[in-house]
CHARMM internal coordinates of N, CA and C (Angstrom, degrees):
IC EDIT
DIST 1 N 1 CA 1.4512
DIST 1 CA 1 C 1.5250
ANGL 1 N 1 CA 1 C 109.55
DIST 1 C 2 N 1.3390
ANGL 1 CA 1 C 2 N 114.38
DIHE 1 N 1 CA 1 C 2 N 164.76
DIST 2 N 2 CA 1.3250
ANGL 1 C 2 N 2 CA 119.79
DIHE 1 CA 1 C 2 N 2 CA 160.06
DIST 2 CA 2 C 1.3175
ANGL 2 N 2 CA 2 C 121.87
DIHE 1 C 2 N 2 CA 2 C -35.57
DIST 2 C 3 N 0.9096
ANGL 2 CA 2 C 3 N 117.86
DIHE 2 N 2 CA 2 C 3 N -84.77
DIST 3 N 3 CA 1.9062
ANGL 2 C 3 N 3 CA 119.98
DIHE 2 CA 2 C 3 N 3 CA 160.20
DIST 3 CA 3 C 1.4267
ANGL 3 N 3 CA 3 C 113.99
DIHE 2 C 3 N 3 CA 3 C -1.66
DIST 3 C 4 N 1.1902
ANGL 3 CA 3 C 4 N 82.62
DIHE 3 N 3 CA 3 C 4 N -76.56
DIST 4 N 4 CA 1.9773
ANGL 3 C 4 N 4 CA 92.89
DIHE 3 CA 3 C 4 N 4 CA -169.80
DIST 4 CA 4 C 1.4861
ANGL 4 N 4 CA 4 C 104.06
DIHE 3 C 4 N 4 CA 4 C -48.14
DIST 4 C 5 N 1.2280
ANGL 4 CA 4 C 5 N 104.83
DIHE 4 N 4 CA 4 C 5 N -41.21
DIST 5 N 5 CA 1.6318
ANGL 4 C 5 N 5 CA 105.48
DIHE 4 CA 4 C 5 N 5 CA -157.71
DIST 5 CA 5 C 2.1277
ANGL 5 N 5 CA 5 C 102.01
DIHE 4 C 5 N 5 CA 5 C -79.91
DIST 5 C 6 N 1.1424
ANGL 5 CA 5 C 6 N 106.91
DIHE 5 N 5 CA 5 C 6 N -12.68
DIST 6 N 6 CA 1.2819
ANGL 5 C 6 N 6 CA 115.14
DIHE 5 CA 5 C 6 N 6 CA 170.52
DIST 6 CA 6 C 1.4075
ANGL 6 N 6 CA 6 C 115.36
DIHE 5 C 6 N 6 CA 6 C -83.45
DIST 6 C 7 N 1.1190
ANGL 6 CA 6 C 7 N 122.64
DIHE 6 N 6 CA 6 C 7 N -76.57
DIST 7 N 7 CA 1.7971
ANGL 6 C 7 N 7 CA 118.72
DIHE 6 CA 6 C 7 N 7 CA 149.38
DIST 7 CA 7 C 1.5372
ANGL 7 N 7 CA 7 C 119.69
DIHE 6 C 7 N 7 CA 7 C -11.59
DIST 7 C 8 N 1.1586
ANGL 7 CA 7 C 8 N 114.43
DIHE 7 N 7 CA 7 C 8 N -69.10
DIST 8 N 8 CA 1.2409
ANGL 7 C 8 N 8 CA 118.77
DIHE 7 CA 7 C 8 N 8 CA -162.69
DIST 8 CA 8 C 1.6847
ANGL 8 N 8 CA 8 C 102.67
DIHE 7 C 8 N 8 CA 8 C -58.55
DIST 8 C 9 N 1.6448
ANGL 8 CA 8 C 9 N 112.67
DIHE 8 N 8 CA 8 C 9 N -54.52
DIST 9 N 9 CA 1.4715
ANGL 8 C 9 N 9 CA 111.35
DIHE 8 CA 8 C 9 N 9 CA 166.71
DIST 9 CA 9 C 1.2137
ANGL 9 N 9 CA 9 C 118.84
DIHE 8 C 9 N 9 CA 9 C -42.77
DIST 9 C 10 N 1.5741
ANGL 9 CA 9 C 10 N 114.06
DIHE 9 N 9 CA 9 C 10 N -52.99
DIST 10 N 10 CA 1.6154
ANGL 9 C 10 N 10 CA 107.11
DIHE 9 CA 9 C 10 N 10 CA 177.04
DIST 10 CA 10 C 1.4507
ANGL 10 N 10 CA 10 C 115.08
DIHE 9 C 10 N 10 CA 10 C -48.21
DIST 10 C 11 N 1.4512
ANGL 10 CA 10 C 11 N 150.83
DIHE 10 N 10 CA 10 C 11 N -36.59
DIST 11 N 11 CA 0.8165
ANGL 10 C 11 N 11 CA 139.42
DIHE 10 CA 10 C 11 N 11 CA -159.31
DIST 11 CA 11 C 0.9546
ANGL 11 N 11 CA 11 C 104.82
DIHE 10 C 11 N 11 CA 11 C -112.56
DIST 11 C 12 N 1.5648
ANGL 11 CA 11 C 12 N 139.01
DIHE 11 N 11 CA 11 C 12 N 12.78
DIST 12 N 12 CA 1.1061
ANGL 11 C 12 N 12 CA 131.30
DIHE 11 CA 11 C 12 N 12 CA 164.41
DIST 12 CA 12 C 1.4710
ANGL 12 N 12 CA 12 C 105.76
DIHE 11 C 12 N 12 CA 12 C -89.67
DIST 12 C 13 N 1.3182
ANGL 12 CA 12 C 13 N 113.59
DIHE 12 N 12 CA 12 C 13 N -50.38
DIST 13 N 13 CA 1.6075
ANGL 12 C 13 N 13 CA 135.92
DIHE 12 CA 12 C 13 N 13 CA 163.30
DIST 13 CA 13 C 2.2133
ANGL 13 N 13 CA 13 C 102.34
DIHE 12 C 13 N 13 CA 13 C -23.47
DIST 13 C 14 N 1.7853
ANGL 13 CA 13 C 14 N 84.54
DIHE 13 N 13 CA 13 C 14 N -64.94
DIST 14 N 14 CA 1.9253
ANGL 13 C 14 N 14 CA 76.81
DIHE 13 CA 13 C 14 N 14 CA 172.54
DIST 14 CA 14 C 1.0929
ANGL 14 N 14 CA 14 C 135.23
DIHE 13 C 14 N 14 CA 14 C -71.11
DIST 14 C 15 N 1.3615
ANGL 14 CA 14 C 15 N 126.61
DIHE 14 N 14 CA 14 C 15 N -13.09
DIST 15 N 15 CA 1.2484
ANGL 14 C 15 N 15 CA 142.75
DIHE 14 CA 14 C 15 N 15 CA 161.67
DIST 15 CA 15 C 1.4134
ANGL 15 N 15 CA 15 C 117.69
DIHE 14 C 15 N 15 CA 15 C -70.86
DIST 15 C 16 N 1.4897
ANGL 15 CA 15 C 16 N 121.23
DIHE 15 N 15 CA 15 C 16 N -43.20
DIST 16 N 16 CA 1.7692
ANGL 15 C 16 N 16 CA 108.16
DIHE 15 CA 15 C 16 N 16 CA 166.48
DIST 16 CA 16 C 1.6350
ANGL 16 N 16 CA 16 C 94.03
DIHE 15 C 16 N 16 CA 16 C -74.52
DIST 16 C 17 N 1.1284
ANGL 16 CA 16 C 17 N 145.77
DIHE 16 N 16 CA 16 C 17 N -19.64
DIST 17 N 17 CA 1.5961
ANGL 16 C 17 N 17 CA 121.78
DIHE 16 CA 16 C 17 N 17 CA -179.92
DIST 17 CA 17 C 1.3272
ANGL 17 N 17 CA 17 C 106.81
DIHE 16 C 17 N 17 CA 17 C -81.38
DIST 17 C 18 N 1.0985
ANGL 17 CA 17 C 18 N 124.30
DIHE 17 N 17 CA 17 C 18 N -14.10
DIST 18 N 18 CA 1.5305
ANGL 17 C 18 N 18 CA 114.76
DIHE 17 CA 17 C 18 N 18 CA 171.30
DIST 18 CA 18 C 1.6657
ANGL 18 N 18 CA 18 C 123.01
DIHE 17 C 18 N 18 CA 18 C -104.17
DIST 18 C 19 N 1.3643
ANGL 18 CA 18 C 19 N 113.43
DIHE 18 N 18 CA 18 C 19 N 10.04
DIST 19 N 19 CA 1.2499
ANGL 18 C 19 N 19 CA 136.92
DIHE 18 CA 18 C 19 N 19 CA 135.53
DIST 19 CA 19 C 1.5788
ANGL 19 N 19 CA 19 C 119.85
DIHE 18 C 19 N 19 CA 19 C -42.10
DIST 19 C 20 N 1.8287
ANGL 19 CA 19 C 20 N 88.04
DIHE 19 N 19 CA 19 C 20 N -80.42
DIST 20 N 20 CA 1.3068
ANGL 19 C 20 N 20 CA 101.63
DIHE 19 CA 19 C 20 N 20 CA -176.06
DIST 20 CA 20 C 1.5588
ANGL 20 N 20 CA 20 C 140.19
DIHE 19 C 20 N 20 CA 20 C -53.63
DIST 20 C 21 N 1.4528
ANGL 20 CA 20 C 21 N 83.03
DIHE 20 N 20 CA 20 C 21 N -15.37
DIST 21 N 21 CA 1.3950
ANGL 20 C 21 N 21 CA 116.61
DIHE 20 CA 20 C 21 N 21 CA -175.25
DIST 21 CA 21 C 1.6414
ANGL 21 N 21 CA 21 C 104.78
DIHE 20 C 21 N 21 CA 21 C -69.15
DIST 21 C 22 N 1.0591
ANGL 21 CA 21 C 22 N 104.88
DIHE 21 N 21 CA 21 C 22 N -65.72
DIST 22 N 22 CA 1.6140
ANGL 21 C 22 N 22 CA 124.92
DIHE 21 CA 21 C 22 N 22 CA 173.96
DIST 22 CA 22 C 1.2347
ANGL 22 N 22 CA 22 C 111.77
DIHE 21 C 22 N 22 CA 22 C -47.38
DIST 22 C 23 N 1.3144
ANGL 22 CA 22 C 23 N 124.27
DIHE 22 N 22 CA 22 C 23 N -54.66
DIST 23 N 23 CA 1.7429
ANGL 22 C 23 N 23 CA 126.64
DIHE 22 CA 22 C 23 N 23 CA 160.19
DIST 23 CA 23 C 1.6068
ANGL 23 N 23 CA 23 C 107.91
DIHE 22 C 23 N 23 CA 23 C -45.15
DIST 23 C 24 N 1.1108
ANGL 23 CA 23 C 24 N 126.40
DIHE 23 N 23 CA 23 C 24 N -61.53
DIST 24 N 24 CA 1.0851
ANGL 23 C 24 N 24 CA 130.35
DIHE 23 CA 23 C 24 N 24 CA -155.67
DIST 24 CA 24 C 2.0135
ANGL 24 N 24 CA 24 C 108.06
DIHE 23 C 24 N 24 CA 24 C -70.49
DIST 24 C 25 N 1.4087
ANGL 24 CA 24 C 25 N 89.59
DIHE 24 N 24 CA 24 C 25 N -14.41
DIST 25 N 25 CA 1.7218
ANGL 24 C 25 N 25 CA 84.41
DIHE 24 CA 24 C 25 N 25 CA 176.70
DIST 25 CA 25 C 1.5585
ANGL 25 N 25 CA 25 C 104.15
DIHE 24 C 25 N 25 CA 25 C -103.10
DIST 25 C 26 N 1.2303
ANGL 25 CA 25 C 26 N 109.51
DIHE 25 N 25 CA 25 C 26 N -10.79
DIST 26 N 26 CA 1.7587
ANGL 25 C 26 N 26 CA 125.82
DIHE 25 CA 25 C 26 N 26 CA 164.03
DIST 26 CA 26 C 1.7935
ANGL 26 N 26 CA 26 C 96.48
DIHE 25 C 26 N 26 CA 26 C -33.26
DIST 26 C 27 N 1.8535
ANGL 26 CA 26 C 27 N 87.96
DIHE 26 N 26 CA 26 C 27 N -91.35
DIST 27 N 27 CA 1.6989
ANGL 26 C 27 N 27 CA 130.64
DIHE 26 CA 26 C 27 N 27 CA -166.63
DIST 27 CA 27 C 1.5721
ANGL 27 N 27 CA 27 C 93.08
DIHE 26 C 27 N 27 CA 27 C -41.90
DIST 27 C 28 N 1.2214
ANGL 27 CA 27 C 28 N 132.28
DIHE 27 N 27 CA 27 C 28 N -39.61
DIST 28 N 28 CA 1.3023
ANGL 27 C 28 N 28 CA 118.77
DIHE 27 CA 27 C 28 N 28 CA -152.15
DIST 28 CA 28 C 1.4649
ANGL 28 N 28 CA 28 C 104.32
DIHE 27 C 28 N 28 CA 28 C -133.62
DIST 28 C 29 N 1.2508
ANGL 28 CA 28 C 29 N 114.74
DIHE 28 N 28 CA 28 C 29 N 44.05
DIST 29 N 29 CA 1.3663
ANGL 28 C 29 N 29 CA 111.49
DIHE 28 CA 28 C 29 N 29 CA -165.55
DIST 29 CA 29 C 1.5657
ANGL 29 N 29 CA 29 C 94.18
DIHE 28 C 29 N 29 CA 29 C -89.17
DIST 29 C 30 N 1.8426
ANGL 29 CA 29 C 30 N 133.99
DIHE 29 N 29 CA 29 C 30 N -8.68
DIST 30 N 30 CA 0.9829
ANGL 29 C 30 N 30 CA 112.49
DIHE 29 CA 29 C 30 N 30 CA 176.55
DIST 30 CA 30 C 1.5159
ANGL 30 N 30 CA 30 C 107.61
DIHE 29 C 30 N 30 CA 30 C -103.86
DIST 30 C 31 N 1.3848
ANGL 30 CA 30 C 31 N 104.15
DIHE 30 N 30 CA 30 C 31 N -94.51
DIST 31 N 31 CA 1.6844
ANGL 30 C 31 N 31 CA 108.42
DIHE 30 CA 30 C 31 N 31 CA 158.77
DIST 31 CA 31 C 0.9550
ANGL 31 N 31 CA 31 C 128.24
DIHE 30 C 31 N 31 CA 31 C -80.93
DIST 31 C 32 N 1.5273
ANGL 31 CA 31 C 32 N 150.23
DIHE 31 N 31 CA 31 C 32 N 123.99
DIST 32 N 32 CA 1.1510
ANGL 31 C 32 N 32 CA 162.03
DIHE 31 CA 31 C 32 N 32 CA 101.19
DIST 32 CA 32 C 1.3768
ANGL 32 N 32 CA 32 C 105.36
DIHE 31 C 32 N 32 CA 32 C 22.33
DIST 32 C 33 N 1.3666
ANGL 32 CA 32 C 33 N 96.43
DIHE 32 N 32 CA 32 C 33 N -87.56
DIST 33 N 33 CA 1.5693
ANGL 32 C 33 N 33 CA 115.12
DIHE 32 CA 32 C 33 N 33 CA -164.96
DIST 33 CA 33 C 1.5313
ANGL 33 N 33 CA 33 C 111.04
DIHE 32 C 33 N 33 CA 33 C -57.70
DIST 33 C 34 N 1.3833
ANGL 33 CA 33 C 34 N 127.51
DIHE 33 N 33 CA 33 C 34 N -43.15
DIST 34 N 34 CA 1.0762
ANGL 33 C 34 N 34 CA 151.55
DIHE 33 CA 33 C 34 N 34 CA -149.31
DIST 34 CA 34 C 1.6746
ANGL 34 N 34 CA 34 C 98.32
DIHE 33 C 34 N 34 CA 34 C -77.91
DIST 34 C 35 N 1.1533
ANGL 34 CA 34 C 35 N 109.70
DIHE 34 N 34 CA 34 C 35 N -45.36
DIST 35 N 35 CA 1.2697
ANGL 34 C 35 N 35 CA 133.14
DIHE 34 CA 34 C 35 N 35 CA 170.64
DIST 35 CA 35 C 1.8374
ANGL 35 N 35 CA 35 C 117.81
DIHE 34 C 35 N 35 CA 35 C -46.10
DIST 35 C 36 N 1.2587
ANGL 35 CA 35 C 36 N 86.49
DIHE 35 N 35 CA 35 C 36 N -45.21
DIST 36 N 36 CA 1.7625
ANGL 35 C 36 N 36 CA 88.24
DIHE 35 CA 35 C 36 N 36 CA -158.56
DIST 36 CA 36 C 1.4597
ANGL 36 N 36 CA 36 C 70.94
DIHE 35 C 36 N 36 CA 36 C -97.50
DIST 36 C 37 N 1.3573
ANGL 36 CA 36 C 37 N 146.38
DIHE 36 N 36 CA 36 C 37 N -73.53
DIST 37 N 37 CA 1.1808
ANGL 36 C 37 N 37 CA 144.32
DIHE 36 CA 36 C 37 N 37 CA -149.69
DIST 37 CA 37 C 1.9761
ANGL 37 N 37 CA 37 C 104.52
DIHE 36 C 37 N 37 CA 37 C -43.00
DIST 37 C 38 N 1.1160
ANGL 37 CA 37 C 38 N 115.51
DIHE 37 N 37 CA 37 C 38 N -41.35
DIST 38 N 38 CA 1.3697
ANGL 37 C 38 N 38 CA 131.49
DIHE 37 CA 37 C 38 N 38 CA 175.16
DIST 38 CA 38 C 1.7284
ANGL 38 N 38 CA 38 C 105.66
DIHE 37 C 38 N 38 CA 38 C -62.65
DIST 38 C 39 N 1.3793
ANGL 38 CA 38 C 39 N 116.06
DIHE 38 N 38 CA 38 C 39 N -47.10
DIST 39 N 39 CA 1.5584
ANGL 38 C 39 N 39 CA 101.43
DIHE 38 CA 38 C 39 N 39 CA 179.59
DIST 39 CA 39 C 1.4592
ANGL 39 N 39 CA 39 C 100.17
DIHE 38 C 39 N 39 CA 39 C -109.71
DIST 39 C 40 N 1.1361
ANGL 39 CA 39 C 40 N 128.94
DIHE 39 N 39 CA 39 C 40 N 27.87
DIST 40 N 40 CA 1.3576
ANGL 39 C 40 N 40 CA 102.09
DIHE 39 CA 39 C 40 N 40 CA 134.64
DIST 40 CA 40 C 1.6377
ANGL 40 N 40 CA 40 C 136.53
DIHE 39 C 40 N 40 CA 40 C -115.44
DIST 40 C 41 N 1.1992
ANGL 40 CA 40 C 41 N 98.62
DIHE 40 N 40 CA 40 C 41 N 11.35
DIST 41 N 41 CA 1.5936
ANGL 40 C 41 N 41 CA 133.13
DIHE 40 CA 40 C 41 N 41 CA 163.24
DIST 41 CA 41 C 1.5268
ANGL 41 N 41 CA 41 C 100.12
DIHE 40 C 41 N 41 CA 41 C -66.34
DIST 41 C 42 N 1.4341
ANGL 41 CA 41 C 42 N 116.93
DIHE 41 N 41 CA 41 C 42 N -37.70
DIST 42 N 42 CA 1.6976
ANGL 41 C 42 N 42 CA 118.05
DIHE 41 CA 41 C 42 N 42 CA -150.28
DIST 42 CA 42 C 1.8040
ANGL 42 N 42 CA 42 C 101.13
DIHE 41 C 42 N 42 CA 42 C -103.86
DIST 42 C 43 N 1.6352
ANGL 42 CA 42 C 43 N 108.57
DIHE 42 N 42 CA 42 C 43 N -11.02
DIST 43 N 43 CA 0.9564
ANGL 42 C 43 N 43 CA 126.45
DIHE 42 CA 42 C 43 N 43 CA 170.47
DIST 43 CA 43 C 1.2519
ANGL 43 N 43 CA 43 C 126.79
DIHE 42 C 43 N 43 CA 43 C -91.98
DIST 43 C 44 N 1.5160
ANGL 43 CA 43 C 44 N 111.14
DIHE 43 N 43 CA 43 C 44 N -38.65
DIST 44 N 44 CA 1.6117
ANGL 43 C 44 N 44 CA 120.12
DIHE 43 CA 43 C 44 N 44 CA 166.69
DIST 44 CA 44 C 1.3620
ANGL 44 N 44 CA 44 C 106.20
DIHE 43 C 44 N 44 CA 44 C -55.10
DIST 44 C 45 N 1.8779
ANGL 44 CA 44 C 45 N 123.66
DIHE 44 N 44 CA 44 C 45 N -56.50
DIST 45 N 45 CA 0.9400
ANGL 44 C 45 N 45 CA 138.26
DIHE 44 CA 44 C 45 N 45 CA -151.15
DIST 45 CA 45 C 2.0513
ANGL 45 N 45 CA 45 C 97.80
DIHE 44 C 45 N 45 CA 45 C -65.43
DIST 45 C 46 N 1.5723
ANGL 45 CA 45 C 46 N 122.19
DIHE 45 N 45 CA 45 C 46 N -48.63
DIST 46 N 46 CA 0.8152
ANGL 45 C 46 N 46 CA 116.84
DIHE 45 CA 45 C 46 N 46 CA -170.92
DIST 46 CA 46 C 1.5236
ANGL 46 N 46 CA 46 C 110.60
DIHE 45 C 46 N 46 CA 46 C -69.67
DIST 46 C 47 N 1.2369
ANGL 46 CA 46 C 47 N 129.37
DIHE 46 N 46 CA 46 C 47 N -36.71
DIST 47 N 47 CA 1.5949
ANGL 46 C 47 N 47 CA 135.19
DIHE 46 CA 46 C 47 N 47 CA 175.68
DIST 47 CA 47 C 2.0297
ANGL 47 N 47 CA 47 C 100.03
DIHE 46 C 47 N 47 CA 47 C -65.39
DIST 47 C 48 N 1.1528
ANGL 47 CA 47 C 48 N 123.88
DIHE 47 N 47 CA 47 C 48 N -32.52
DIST 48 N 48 CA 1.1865
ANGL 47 C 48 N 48 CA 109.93
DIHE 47 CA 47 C 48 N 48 CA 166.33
DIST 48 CA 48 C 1.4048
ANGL 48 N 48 CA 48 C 130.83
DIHE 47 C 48 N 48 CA 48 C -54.80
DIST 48 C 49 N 1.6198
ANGL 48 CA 48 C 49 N 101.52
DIHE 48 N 48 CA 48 C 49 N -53.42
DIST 49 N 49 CA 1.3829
ANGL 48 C 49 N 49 CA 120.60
DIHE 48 CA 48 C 49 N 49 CA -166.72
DIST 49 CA 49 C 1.9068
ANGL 49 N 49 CA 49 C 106.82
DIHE 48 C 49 N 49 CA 49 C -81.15
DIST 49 C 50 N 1.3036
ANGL 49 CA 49 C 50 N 113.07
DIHE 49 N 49 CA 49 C 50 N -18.96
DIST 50 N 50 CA 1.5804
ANGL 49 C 50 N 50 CA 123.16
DIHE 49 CA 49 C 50 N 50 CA 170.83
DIST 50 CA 50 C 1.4956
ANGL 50 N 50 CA 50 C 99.22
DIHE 49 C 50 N 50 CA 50 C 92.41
DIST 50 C 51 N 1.7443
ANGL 50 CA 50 C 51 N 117.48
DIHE 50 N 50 CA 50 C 51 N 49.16
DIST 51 N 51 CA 1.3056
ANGL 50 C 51 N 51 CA 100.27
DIHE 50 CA 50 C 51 N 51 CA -152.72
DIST 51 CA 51 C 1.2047
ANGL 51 N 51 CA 51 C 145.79
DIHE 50 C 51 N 51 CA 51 C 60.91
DIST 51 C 52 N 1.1380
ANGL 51 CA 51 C 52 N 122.02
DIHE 51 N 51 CA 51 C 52 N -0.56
DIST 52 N 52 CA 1.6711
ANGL 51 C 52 N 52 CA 105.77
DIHE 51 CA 51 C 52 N 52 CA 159.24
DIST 52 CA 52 C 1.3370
ANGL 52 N 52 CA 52 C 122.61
DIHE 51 C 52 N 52 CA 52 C -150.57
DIST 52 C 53 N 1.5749
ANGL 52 CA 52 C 53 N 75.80
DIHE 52 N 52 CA 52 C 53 N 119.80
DIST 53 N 53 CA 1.8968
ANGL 52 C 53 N 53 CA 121.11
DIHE 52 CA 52 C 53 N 53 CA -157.60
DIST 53 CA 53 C 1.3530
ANGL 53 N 53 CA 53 C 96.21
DIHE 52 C 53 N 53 CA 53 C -119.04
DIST 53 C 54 N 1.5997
ANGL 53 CA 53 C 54 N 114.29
DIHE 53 N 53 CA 53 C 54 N 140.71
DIST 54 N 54 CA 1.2610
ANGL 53 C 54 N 54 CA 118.45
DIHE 53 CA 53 C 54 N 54 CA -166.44
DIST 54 CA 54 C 1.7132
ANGL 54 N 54 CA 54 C 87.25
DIHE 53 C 54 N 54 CA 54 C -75.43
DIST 54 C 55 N 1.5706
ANGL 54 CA 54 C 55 N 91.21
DIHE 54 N 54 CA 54 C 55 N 150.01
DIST 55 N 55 CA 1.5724
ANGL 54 C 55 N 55 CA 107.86
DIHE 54 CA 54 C 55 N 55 CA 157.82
DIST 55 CA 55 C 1.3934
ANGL 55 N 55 CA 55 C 145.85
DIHE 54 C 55 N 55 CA 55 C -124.35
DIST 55 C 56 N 1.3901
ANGL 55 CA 55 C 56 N 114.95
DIHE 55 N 55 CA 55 C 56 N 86.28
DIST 56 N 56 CA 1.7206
ANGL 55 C 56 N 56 CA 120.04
DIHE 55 CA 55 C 56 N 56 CA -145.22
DIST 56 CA 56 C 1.7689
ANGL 56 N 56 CA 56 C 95.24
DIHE 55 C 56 N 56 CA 56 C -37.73
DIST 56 C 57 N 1.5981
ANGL 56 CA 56 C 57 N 122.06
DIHE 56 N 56 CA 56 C 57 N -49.35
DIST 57 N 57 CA 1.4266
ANGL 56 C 57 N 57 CA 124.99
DIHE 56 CA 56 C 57 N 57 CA -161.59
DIST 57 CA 57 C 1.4123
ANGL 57 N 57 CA 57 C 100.46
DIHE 56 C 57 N 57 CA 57 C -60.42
DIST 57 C 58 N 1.1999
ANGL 57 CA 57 C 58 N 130.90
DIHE 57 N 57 CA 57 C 58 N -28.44
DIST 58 N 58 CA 1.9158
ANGL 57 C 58 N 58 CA 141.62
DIHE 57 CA 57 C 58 N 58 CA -157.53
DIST 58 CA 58 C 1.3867
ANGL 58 N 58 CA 58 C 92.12
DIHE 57 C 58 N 58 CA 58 C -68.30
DIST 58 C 59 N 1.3935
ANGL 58 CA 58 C 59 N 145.82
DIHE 58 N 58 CA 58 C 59 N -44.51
DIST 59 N 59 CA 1.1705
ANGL 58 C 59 N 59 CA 134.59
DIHE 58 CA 58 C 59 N 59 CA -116.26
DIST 59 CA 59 C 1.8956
ANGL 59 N 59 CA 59 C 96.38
DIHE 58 C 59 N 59 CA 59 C -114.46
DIST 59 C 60 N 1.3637
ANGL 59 CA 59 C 60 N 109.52
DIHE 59 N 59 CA 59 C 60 N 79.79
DIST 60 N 60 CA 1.3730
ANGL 59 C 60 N 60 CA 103.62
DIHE 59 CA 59 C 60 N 60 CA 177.39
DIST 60 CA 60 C 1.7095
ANGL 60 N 60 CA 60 C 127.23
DIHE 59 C 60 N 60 CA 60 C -111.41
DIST 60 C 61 N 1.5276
ANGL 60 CA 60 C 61 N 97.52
DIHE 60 N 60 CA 60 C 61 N 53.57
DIST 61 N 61 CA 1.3733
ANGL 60 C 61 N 61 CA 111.99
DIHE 60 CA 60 C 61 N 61 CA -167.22
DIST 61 CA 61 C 1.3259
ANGL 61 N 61 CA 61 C 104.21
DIHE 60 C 61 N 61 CA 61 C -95.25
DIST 61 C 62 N 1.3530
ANGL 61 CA 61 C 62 N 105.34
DIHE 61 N 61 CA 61 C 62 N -39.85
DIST 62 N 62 CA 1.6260
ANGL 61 C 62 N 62 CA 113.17
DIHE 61 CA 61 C 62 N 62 CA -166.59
DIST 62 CA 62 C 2.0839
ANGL 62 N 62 CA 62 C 93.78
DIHE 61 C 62 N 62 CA 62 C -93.87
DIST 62 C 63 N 0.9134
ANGL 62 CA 62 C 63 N 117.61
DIHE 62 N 62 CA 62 C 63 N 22.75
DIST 63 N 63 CA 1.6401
ANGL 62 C 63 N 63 CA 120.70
DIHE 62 CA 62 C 63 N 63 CA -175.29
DIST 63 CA 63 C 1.7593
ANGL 63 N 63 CA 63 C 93.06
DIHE 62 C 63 N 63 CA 63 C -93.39
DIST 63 C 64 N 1.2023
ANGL 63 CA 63 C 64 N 130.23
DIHE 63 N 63 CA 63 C 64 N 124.72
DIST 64 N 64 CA 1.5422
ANGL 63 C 64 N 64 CA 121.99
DIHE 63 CA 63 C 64 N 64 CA 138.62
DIST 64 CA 64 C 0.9898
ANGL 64 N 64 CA 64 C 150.36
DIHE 63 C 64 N 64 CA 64 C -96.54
DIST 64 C 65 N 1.5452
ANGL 64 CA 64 C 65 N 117.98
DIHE 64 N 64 CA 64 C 65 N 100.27
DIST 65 N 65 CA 1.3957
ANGL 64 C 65 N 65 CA 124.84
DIHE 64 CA 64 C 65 N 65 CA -149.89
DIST 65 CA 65 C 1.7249
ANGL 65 N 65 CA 65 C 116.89
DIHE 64 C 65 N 65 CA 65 C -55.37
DIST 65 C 66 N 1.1465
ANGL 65 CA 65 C 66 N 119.68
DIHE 65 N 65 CA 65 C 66 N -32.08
DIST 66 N 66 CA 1.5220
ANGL 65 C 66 N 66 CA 135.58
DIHE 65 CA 65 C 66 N 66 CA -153.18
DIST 66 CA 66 C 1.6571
ANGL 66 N 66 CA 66 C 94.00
DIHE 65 C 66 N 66 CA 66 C -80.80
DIST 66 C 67 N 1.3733
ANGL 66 CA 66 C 67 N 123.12
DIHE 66 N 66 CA 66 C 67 N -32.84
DIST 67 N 67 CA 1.1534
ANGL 66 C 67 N 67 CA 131.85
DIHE 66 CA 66 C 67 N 67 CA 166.53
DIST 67 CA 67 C 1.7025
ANGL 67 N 67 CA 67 C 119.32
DIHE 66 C 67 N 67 CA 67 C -69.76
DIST 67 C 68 N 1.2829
ANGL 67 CA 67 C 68 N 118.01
DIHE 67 N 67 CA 67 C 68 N -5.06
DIST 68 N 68 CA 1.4016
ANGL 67 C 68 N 68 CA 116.42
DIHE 67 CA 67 C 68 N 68 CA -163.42
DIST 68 CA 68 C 1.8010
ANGL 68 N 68 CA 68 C 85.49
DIHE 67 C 68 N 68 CA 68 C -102.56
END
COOR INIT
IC SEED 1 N 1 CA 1 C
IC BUILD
């Protein structure tokens, strides 16, 4: 029935928020602020530069695979 099918969403609904919840004290268990202030620095920076922003992770020239 209708009902059920409303209920049942609701508690599925509270169950991903108390997921998210748990992630969210993960991501931010130090700074908050520090956090967003950091990617949106990394976001300004990439819309400045037109995309291309150095990327320490990009650089797999000097990597030797045969050794891994």
């Amino acid at each position: 029935s209708t009902e059920e099918s409303i209920a049942l969403k609701a508690v599925d609904l509270i169950d991903t928020r108390a997921d998210l919840l748990a992630a969210n004290n993960l991501l931010f268990k130090e700074d908050r602020y520090a956090f967003f202030r950091s990617a949106y620095l990394q976001n300004r920076n990439f819309l400045i530069k037109d995309g291309e922003v150095e990327d320490p992770f990009a650089d797999d020239e000097d990597f030797d695979y045969e050794d891994f």
